[in-house]
C-alpha positions in Angstrom: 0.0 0.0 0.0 1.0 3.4 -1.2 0.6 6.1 1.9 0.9 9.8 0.2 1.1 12.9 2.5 0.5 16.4 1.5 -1.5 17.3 -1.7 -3.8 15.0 -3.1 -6.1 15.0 -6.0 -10.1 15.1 -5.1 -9.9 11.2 -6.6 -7.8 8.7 -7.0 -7.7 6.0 -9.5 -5.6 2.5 -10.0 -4.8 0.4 -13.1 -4.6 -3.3 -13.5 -3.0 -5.8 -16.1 -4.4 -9.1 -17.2 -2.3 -10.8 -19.1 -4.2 -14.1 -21.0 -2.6 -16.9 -23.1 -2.5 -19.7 -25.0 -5.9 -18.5 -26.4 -7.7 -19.1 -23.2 -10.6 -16.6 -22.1 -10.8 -14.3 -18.8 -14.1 -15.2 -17.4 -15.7 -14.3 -13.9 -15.6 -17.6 -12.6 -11.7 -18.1 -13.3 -11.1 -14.7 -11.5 -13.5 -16.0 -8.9 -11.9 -19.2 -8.4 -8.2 -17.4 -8.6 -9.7 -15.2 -5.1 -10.6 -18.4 -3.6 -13.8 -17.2 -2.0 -16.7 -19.7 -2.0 -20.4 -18.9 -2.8 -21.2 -19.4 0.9 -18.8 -16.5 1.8 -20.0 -13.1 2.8 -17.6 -12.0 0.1 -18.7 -13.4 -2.5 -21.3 -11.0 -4.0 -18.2 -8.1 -3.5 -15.8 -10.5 -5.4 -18.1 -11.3 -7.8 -18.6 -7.5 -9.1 -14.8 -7.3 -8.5 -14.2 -9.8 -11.2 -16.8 -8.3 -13.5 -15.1 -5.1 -13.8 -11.8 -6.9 -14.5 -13.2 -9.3 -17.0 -14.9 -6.1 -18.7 -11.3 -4.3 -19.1 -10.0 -3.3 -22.3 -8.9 -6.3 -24.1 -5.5 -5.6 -26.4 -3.5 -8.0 -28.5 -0.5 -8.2 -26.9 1.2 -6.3 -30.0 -1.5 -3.9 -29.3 -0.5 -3.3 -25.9 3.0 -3.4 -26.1 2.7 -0.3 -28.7 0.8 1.3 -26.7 2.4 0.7 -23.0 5.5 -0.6 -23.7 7.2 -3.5 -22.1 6.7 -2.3 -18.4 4.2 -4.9 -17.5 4.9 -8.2 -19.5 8.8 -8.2 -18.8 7.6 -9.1 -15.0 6.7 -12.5 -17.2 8.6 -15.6 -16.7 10.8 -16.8 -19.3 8.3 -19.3 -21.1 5.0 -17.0 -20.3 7.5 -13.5 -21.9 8.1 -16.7 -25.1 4.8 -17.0 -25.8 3.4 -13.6 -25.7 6.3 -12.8 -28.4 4.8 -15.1 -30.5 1.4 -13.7 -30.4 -0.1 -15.9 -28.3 -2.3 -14.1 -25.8 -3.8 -10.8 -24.9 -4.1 -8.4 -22.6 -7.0 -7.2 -20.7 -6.4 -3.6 -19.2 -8.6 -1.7 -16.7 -8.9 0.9 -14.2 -11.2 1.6 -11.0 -11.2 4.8 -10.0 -12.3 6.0 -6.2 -15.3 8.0 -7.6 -16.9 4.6 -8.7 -19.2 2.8 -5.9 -19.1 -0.6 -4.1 -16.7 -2.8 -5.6 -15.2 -0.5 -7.9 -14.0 1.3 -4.4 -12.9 -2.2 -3.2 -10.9 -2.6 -6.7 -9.1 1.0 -5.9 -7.1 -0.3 -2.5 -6.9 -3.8 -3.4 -3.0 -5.5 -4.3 -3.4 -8.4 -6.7 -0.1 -10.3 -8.0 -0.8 -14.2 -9.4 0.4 -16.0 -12.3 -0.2 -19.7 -13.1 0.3 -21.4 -16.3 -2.6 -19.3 -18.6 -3.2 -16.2 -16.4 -1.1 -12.9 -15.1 -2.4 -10.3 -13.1 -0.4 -7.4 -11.6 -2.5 -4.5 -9.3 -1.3 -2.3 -7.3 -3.0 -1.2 -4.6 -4.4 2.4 -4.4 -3.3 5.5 -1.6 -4.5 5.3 2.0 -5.0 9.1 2.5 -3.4 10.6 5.4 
């Protein structure tokens, strides 16, 4: 978590990377199952709109993305991931949530999410705690 003192914007905002290959989809109920909360949780309706704004991002061929963004996101790839994605195999799903949203688009703000299996990477970084 980011702590900022001083001035500060009226809103904050943060990004988030989804980086999906071998031609697999990003679906709610893989970013579901990646949280690990069960239906019978009392998080489960807040992770669920969590992973609908993420699986709604901006999806970008990999190409796309890099010529946009550059490489600061996919070099953090391991070496066989970083392989495939140079030859074209995947895409990138980018989004943001910005602090001005409501319920789990305030949740998405704060939240830290690193993971990477074999088919999925996903790098955010967790918003400002004002002080």
């Amino acid at each position: 978590m980011k702590i900022r003192k001083g001035f500060v914007s009226n809103s904050s905002s943060s990004s988030f990377v989804i980086a999906v290959k071998n031609g697999k989809e990003l679906t709610v109920e893989k970013l579901i199952e990646i949280f690990k909360v069960s239906v019978d949780s009392p998080l489960y309706p807040l992770i669920k709109e969590i992973a609908k704004i993420m699986a709604g991002a901006d999806k970008l061929t990999v190409q796309q993305y890099r010529d946009d963004y550059g490489y600061s996101e996919t070099d953090k790839l391991d070496a066989n991931t970083e392989k495939e994605f140079n030859k074209g195999n995947g895409v990138i799903y980018e989004g943001s949530a910005s602090d001005e949203g409501e319920g789990a688009e305030l949740a998405l703000v704060d939240m830290e999410i690193k993971y990477e299996d074999d088919d999925i990477y996903i790098s955010k970084e967790g918003g400002y705690w004002w002080k």
